[in-house]
N, C-alpha and C positions, 0 to 999 in steps of 0.2 A: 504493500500500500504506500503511495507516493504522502511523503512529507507535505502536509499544510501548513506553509506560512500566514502568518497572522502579521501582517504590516501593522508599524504604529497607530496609521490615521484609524485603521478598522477597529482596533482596540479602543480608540476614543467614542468609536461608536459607542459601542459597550458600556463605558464609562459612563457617559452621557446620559444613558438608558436608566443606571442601575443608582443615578446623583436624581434624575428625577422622577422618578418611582420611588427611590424610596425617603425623600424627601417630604413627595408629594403627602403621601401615606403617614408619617410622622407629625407633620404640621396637621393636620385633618385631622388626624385620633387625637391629638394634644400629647404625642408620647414624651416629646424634648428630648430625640433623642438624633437630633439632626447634627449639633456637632460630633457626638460619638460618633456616625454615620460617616459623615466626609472626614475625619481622622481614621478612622480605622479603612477607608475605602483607599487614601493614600499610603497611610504607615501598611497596608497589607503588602501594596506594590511594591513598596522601598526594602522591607523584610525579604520578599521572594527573590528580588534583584541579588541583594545582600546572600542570604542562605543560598543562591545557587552557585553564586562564585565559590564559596565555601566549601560545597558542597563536591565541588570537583577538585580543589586543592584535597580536601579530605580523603575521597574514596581513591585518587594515585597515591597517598603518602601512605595506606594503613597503619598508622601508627594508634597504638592502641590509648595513650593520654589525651589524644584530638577525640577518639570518638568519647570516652568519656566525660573529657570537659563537654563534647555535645550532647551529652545524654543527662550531665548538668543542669545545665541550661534549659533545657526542654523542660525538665523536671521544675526548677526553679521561677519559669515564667510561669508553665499551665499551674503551680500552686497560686503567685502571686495574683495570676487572672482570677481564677477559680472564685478565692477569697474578698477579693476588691468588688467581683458582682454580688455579693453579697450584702441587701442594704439594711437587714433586718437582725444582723448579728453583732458580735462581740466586736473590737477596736479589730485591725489590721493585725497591730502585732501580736494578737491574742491567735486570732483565723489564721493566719498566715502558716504555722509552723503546725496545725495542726489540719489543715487542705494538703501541708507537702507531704505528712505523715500517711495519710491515705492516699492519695496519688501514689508514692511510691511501694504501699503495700499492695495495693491491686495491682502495678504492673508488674513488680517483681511476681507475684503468684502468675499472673498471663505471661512474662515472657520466659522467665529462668525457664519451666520444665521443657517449653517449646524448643529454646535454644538448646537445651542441655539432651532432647533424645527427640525431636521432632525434625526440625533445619537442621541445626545443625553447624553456623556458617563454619567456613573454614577460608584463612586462621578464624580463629576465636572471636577475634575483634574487629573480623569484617564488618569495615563504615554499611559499606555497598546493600547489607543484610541485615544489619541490625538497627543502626539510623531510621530507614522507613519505615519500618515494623514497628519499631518503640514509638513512633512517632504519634502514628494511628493510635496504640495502646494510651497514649500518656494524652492525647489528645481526649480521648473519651471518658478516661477517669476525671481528670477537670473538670467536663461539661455534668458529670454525673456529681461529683461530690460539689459542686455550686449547686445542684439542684437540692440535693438532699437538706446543704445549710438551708438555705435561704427558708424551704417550706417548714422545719422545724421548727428556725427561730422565729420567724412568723407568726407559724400557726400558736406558737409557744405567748408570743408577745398579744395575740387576739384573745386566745384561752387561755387568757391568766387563771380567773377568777373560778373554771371548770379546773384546772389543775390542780390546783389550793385546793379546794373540794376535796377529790379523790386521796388529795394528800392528810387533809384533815379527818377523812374518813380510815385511815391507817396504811393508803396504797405506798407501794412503792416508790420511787422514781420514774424505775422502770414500768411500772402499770401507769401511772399516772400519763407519761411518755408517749406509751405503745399504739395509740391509733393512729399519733401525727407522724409518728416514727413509719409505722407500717403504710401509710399515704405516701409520705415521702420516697417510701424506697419505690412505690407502684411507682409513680409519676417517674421515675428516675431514670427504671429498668424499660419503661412502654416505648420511648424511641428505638432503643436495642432491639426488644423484641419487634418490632414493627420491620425493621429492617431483615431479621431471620424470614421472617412471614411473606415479605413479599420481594426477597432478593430471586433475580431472574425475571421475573413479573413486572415489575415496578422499576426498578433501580436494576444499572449494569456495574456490577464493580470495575471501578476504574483500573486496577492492577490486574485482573484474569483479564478484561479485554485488553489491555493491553500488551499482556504476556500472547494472547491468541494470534494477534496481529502480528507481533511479530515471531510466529512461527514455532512456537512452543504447542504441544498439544492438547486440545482443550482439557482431557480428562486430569493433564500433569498442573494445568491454571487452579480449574475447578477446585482440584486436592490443597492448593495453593490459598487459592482465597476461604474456603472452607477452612483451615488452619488460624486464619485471621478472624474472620467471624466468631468461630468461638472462643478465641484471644477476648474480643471485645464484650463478649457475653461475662465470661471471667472476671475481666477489671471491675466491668461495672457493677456486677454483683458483690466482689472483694471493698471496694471503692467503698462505694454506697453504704455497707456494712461498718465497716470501718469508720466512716463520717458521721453516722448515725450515731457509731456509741460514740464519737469522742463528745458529738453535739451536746448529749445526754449529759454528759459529766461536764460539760460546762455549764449547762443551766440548773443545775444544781449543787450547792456548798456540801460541806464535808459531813453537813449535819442534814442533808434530805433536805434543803427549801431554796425554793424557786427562787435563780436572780438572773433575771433578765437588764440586758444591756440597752442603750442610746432610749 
């Protein structure tokens, strides 16, 4: 399949399109969220520029200290994202160290066993194999462990006064906890599973088709993107879990009572 180039002025097409749609959309629902919008629609572009150059210096040198300062960093921004959309919880530097905590425990359970008797890469610290794949993984714990803060502390900051209840009535924490907790994680895991549900139907994964294209055989993609998929079943479920309790043990002192933040 011949190479499509995408000339600059076509890409401004693009741009144009996606500055006034979702602009449009924003101002009209009252969301305020138009500068996030045009910052994040250039910082995305400046980032991919940046990360590719890198990313080719990276995968000829494999040297194994580059990929881990990039698996660093990956790890260290999706916590500080993660945490900072969160408008309902504790201070930053409270969130922060405790989004990196679950971020890194869900992926390490998704990628160790996979690297260790699945891939495989070889060497060890193949950028080329490990980089994309952690990428995916640590990208979807983020999105999942901001999901899971933001509806506890929340629902936690609405249901004060039902929480206190249950607690006064002898609950636990954890009972007092456990519906917005079990909401939480639903909301959290439904994108995931949605994607299980309707990949092949709905969605073409970008990495099997692009492994078919170029001339790999589909049953050998398939096996491939199958491998990833339930990577990201994994994090998110480890992730989510993980977030849940730490959430728990911050909204409650040493001695079982509610202390909600801002």
């Amino acid at each position: 399949m011949n190479y499509i180039d995408i000339a600059p002025w076509r890409l401004l097409i693009v741009l144009a399109l996606v500055l006034v749609t979702s602009l449009v959309v924003s101002r009209r629902a009252r969301l305020q969220l138009e500068k996030e919008l045009v910052v994040g629609i250039f910082r995305g572009a400046l980032q991919l520029l940046a990360v590719g150059y890198v990313l080719v210096v990276l995968f000829a040198a494999q040297r194994a200290a580059w990929v881990f300062l990039m698996l660093s960093v990956m790890l260290g921004v999706g916590a500080w994202t993660s945490a900072h959309r969160v408008e309902s919880g504790p201070p930053l530097r409270i969130l922060l160290p405790r989004a990196l905590l679950a971020i890194f425990v869900g992926s390490v359970a998704a990628l160790l066993p996979v690297f260790a008797f699945v891939i495989q890469p070889d060497p060890i610290f193949d950028g080329r194999t490990i980089i994309p794949i952690s990428g995916m993984i640590v990208a979807n714990a983020m999105n999942v462990v901001a999901q899971v803060n933001e509806r506890i502390f929340a629902n936690a900051k609405a249901e004060r006064t039902e929480i206190e209840q249950w607690l006064a009535l002898g609950a636990t924490p954890k009972q007092a906890l456990e519906k917005y907790v079990r909401n939480a994680l639903r909301s959290a895991l439904i994108p995931t599973i949605n994607g299980l549900l309707t990949v092949g139907l709905v969605s073409l994964p970008g990495m099997m088709t692009g492994q078919i294209m170029s001339g790999i055989a589909p049953e050998h993609a398939i096996r491939y993107q199958l491998v990833i998929m339930y990577q990201l079943v994994v994090v998110a479920a480890v992730s989510g879990a993980v977030s849940a309790w730490l959430a728990r043990r911050t909204l409650f002192n040493a001695q079982g009572q509610l202390q909600l933040f801002g």
